[in-house]
Every structure is written in structure tokens, then in C-alpha cells.
FIDRENNU-69803 format. One record per residue (C-alpha): residue number from 1; z, x, y. Coordinates in nm, 4 decimals, m for minus. Example, Ala and Ser with C-alpha at 12.3 -4.5 7.8 and 13.67 -1.06 7.14 Angstrom:
<nodes>
@k:1 | c3:0.7800 | c1:1.2300 | c2:m0.4500
@k:2 | c3:0.7140 | c1:1.3670 | c2:m0.1060
</nodes>
This chain:
<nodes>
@k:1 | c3:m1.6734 | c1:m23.7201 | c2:26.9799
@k:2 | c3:m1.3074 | c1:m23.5707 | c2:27.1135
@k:3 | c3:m1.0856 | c1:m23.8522 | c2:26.9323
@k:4 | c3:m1.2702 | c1:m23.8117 | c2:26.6000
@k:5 | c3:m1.1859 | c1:m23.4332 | c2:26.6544
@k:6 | c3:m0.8261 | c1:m23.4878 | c2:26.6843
@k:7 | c3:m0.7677 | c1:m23.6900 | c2:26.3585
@k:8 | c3:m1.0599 | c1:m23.5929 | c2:26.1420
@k:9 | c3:m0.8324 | c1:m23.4701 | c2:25.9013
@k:10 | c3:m0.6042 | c1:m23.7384 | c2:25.8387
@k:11 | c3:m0.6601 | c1:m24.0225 | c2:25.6385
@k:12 | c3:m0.4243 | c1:m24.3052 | c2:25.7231
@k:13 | c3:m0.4975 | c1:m24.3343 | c2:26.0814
@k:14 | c3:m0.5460 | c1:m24.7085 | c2:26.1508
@k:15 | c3:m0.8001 | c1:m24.8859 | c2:26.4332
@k:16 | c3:m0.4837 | c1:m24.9334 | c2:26.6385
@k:17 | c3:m0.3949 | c1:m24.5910 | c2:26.6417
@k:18 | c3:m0.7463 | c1:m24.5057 | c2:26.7387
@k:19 | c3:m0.7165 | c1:m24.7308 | c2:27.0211
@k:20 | c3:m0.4080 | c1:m24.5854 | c2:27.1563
@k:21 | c3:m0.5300 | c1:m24.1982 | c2:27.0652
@k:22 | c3:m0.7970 | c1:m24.2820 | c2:27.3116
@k:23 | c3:m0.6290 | c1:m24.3969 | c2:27.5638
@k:24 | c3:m0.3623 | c1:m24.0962 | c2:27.5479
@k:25 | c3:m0.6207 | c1:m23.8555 | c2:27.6173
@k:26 | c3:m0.8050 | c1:m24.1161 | c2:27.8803
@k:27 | c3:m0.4578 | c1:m24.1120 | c2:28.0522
@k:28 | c3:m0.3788 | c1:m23.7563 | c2:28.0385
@k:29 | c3:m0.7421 | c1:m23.7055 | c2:28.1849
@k:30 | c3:m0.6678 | c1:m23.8832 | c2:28.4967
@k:31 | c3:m0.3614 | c1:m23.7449 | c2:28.5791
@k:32 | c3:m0.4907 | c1:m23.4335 | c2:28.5100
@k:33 | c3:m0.8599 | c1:m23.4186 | c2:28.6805
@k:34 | c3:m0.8499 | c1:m23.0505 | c2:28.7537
@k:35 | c3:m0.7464 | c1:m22.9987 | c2:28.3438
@k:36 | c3:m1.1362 | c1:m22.9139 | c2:28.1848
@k:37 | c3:m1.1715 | c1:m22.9889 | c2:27.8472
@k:38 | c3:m1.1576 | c1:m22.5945 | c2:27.7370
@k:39 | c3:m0.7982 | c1:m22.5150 | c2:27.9389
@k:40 | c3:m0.5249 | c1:m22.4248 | c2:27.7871
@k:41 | c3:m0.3764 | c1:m22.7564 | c2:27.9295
@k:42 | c3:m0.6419 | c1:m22.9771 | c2:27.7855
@k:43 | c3:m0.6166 | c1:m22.7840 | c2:27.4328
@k:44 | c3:m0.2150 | c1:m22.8243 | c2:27.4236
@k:45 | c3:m0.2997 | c1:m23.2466 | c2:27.4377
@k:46 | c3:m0.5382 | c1:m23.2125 | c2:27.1628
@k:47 | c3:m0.2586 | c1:m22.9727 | c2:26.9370
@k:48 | c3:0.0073 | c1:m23.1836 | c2:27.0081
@k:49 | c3:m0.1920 | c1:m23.5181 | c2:26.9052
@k:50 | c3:m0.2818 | c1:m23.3339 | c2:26.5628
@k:51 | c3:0.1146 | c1:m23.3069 | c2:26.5326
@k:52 | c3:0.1717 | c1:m23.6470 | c2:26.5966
@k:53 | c3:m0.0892 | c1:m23.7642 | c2:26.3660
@k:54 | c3:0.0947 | c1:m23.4977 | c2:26.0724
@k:55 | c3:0.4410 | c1:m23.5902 | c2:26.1896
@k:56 | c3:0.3516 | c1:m23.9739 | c2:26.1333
@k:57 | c3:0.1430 | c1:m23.8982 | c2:25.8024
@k:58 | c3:0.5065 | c1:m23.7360 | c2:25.6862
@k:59 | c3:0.6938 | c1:m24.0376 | c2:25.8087
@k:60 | c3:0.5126 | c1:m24.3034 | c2:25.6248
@k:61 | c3:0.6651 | c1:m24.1977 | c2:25.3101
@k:62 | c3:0.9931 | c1:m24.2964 | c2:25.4027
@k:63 | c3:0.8429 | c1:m24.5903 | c2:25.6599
@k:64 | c3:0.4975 | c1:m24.7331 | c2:25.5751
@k:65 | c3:0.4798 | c1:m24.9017 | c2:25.9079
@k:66 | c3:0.4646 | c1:m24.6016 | c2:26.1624
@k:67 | c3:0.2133 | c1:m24.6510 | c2:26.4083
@k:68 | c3:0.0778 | c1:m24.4295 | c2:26.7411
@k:69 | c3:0.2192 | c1:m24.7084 | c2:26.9705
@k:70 | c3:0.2112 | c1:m24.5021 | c2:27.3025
@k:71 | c3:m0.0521 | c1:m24.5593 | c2:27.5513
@k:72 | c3:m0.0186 | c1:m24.3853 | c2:27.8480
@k:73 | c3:0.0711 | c1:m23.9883 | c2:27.8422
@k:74 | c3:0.4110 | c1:m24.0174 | c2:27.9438
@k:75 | c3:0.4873 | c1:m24.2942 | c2:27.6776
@k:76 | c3:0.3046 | c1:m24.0764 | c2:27.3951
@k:77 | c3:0.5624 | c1:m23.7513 | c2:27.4931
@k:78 | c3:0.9000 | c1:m23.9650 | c2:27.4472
@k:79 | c3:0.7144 | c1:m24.1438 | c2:27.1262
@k:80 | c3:0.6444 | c1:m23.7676 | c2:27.0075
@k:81 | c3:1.0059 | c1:m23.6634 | c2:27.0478
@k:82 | c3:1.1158 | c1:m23.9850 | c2:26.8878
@k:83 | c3:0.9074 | c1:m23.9201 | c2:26.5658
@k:84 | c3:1.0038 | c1:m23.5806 | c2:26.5508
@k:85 | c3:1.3897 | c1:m23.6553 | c2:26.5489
@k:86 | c3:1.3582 | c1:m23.9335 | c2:26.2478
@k:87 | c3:1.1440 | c1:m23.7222 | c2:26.0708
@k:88 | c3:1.4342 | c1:m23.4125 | c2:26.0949
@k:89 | c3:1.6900 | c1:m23.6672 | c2:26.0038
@k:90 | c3:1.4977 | c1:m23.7780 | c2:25.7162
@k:91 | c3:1.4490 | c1:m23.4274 | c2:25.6082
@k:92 | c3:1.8146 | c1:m23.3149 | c2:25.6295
@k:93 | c3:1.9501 | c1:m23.3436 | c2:25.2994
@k:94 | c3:1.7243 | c1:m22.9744 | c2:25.1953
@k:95 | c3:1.7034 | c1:m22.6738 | c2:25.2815
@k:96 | c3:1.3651 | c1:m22.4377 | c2:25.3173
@k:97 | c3:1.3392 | c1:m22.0620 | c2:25.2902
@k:98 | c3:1.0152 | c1:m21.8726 | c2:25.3665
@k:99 | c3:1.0310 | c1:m21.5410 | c2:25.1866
@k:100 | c3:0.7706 | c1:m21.3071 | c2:25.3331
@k:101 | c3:0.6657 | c1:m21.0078 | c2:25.2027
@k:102 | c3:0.8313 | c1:m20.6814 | c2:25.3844
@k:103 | c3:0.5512 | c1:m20.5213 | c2:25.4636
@k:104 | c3:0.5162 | c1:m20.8749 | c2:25.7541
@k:105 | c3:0.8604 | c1:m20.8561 | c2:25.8393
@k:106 | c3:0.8689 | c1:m20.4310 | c2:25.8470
@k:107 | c3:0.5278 | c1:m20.4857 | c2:26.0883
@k:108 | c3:0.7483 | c1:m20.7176 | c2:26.3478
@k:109 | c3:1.0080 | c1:m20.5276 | c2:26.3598
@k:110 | c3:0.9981 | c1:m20.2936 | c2:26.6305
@k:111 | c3:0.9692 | c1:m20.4520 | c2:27.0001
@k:112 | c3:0.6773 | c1:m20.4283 | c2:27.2338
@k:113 | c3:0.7405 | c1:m20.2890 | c2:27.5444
@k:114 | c3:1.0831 | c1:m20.5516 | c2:27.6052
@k:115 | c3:0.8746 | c1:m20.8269 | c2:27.3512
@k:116 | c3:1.0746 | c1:m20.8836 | c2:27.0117
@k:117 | c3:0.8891 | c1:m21.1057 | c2:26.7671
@k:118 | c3:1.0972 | c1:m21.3316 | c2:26.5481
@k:119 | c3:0.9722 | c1:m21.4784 | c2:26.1908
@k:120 | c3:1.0574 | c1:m21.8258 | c2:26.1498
@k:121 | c3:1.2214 | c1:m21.7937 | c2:25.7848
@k:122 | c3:1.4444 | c1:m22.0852 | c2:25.7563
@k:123 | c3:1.5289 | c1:m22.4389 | c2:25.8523
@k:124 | c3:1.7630 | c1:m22.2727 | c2:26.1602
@k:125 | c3:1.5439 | c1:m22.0765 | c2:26.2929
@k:126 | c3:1.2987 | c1:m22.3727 | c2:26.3381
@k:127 | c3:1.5414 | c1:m22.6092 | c2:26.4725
@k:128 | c3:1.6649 | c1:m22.2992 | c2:26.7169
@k:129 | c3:1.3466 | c1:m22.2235 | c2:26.8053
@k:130 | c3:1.2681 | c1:m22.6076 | c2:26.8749
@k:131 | c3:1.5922 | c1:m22.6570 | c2:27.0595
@k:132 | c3:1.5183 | c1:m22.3953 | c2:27.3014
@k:133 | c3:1.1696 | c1:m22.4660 | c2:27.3933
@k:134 | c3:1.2405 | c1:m22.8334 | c2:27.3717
@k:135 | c3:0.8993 | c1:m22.8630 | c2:27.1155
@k:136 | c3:0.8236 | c1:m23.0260 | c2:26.7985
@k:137 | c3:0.8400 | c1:m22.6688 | c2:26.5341
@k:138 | c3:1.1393 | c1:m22.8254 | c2:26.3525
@k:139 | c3:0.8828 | c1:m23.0228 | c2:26.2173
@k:140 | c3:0.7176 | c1:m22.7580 | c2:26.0892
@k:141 | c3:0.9035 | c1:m22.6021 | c2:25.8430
@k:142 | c3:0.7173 | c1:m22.7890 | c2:25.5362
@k:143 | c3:0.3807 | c1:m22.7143 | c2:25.7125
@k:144 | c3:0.3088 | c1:m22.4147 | c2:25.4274
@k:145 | c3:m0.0440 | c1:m22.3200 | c2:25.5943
@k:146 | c3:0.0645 | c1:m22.1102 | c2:25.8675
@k:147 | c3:0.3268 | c1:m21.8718 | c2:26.0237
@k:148 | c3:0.5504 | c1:m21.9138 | c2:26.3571
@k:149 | c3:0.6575 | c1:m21.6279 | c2:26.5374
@k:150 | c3:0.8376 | c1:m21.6589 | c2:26.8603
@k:151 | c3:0.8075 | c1:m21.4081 | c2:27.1199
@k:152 | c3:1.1002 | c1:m21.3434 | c2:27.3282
@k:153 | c3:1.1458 | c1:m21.1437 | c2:27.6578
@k:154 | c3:1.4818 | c1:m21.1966 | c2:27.8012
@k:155 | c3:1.5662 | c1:m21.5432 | c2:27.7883
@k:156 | c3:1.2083 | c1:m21.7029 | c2:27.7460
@k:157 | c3:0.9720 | c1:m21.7376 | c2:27.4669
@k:158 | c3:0.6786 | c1:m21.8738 | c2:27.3949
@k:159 | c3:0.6013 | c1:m22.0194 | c2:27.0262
@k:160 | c3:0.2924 | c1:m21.9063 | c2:26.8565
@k:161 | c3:0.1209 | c1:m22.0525 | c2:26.5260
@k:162 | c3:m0.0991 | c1:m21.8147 | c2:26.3431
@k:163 | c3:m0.3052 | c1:m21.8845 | c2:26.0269
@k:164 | c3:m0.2838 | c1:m21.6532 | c2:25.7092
@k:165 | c3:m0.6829 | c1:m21.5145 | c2:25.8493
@k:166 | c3:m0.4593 | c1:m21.3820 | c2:26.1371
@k:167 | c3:m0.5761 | c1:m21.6063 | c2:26.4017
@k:168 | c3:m0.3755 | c1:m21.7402 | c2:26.7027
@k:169 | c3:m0.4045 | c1:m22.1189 | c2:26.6524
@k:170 | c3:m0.1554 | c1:m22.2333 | c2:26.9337
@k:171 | c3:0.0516 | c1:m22.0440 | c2:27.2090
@k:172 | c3:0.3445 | c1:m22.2642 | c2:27.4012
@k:173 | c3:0.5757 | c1:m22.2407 | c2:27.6727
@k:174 | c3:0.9415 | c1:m22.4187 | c2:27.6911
@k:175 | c3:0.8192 | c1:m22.8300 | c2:27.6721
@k:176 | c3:0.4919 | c1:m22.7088 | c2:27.5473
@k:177 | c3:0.3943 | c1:m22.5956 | c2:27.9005
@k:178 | c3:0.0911 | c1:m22.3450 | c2:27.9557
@k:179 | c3:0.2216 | c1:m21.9667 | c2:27.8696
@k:180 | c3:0.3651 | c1:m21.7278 | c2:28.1307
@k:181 | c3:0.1569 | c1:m21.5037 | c2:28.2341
@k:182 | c3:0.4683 | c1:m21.2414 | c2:28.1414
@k:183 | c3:0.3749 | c1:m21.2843 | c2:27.8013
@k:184 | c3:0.0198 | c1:m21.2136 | c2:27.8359
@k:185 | c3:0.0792 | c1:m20.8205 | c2:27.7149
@k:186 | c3:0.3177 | c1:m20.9380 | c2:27.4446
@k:187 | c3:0.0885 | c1:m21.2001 | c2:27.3032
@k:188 | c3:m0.2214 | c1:m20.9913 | c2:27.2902
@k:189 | c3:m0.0257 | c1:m20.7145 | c2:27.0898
@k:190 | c3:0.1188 | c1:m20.9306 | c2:26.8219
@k:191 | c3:m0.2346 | c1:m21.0897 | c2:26.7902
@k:192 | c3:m0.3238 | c1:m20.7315 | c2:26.7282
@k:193 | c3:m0.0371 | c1:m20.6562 | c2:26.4789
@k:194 | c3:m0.1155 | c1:m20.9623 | c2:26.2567
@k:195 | c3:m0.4761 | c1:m20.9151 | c2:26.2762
@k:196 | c3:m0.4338 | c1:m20.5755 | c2:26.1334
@k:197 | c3:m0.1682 | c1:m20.6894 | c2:25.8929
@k:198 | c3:m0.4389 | c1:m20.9318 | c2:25.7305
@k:199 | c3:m0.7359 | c1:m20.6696 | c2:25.7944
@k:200 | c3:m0.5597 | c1:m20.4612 | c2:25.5229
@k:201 | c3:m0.5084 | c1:m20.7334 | c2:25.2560
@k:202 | c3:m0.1288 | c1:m20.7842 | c2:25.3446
@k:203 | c3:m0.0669 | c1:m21.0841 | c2:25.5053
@k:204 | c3:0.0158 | c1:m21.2720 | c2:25.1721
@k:205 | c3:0.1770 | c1:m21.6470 | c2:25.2111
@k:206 | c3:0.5361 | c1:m21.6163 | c2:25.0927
@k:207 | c3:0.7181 | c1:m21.7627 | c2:24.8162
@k:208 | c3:0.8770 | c1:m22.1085 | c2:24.9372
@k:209 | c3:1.2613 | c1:m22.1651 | c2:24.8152
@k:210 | c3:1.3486 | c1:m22.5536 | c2:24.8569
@k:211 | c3:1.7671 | c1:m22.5677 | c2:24.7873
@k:212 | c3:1.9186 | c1:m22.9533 | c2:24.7801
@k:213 | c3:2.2359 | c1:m22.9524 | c2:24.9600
@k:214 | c3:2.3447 | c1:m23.2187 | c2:24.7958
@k:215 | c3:2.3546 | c1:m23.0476 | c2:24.4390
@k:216 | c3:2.2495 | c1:m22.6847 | c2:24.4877
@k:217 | c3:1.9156 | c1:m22.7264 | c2:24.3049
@k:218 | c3:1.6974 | c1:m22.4163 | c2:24.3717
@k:219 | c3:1.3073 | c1:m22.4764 | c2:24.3710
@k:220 | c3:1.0401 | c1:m22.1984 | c2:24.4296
@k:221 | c3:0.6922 | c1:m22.2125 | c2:24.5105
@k:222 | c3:0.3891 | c1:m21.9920 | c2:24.5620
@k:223 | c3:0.1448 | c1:m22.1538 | c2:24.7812
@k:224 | c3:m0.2289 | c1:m22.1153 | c2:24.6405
@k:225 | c3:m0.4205 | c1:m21.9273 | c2:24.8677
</nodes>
């Protein structure tokens, strides 16, 4: 069913959170009864639950007792900023680098007709990107399975998620609103740029560089494909 979609891949989700995933989406459904389940819309409420559920996963190692205590829609999008914030706070005291491979970074280089396409490298540019669109990416710098580009025309972006296949998992708006359909041209072309990229065996995961700004320590990883 749609709830056992949403956490399936979690394993510390408790009855109680069930009960209050449920009634989330039963919520969100009846304020939004012109929202079918296959909109964009309907799809964003089903990616930003699977955040939640990874965002509190991360938590419980520093708080065992984090639970999905929102019931209504509007309750679950102030809880979701809430968890978000600890879990940056939390997080603060290192520092992660994404070090791509330049034949990614040499392929989103050039603009697209007024679209430039930025590679979320570092713990700024998540927390700049997640300022600005007033979203949850910050939280997404340890999440090592997938890349974030933002695409920017003018003053507006929209955040995309891509996996290292070269599919287009999520597309968002400022406050994870539907995307503009200004964007449409820009969105379709880097689709086609990092579908290409992996088409010719290059769209390698990069090497992850952890630094504690407390002592300097220096970590590197390589993230098994």
C-alpha cells in the first residue's frame, strides 16, 4: 500500500510513526483533492516523507527517542524543518568534500541557453543551496548515493537529485513547491547531459574527504559502487 512505500526502506520506524505517516498523507489528501496520486505535487509528499524518515534514522544516533509526531500536513512541514536544523547542528563540528571527477564538473560547465548548473561539492554549497530554496539538502551532504545539482536562471533555482544511473529522482522549487515551468528547457537538457555522462562509463561517485574542525583530521573515502 502507499505508507509501506514511503518507509519500506527503513528499519526503525515504530507503530506510532506509522500512525502519524498515515495520517500526513490522509491530511495532505484532503486539502489537496485535485493533487492525483502521480502529480508532481503528490510525489513531492511522498519524497519529502522518505527524508523525514532518513533525517530521523540519522538523528537517533545522537537521540534514541525521535519520533514522526506530526499529524496533520502543516504540523509535519514545521516538524520537518525542526529535524532538519538539530540534525545540521549536530553535524557541525565536520566538514564534507565531494571530489568529482573533471570530466562531471568539465560536462556542467558551460550554461544552457541562460541555465548554469552548480555541483553541490561541499558543506556550503548545501547549506546555500538549502537557505535559498528554504528545503531540507543541508541534510544531504552525508547522503553518498546521489548527486545535487542546482539549476539557476537569474535569481531562481530549482534543486535536482540524480542517481549515479543518471536518473532524475526529484526536481524542487523554492519551499519544495512544484517546478517553474521556466525551467522546463533547462531541466530536460541537464537530464540529457548526465544521462550521456553515465552512457559513456563516466559518471563515477567521487572520493569523499571528511576534515574535523576541531583537530584538522583528514578522512577519505571511495564509495563502493
Amino acid at each position: 500500500d502507499e505508507d509501506t512505500e514511503v518507509y519500506r526502506n527503513y528499519q526503525n520506524i515504530t507503530d506510532y510513526d506509522r500512525k502519524n505517516i498515515v495520517k500526513v498523507i490522509n491530511d495532505f489528501t484532503k486539502t489537496n483533492p485535485d493533487a492525483p496520486l502521480n502529480t508532481t505535487r503528490s510525489m513531492n509528499i511522498t519524497g519529502l516523507i522518505n527524508d523525514h524518515i532518513r533525517i530521523m534514522d540519522n538523528l537517533r544516533k545522537f537521540e534514541e527517542n525521535i519520533k514522526f509526531k506530526a499529524k496533520t500536513y502543516s504540523e509535519f512541514e514545521q516538524e520537518h524543518v525542526n529535524y532538519s536544523e538539530k540534525y545540521s547542528l549536530y553535524r557541525n563540528s565536520e566538514e564534507i568534500y565531494y571530489q568529482y571527477d573533471k570530466k562531471i564538473i568539465n560536462s556542467l560547465k558551460d550554461s544552457q541557453k541562460g541555465y548554469e548548473y552548480v555541483l553541490l561539492s561541499n558543506d556550503m554549497d548545501y547549506i546555500n543551496e538549502s537557505t535559498h530554496q528554504n528545503n531540507c539538502v543541508r541534510t544531504y551532504i552525508d547522503k553518498f548515493d546521489s548527486i545535487i545539482i542546482s539549476v539557476r536562471l537569474g535569481d531562481k533555482r530549482v534543486t535536482t537529485e540524480f542517481t549515479y544511473k543518471g536518473d532524475c529522482i526529484q526536481r524542487r522549487g523554492s519551499y519544495n513547491s512544484e517546478v517553474d515551468e521556466s525551467f522546463k528547457d533547462g531541466i530536460t537538457e541537464l537530464e540529457r547531459i548526465i544521462k550521456t555522462i553515465y552512457l559513456r562509463g563516466e559518471l563515477k561517485q567521487p572520493t569523499i574527504k571528511i576534515k574535523n574542525k576541531l583537530n584538522g583530521d583528514e578522512k577519505f573515502y571511495t564509495i563502493k559502487e
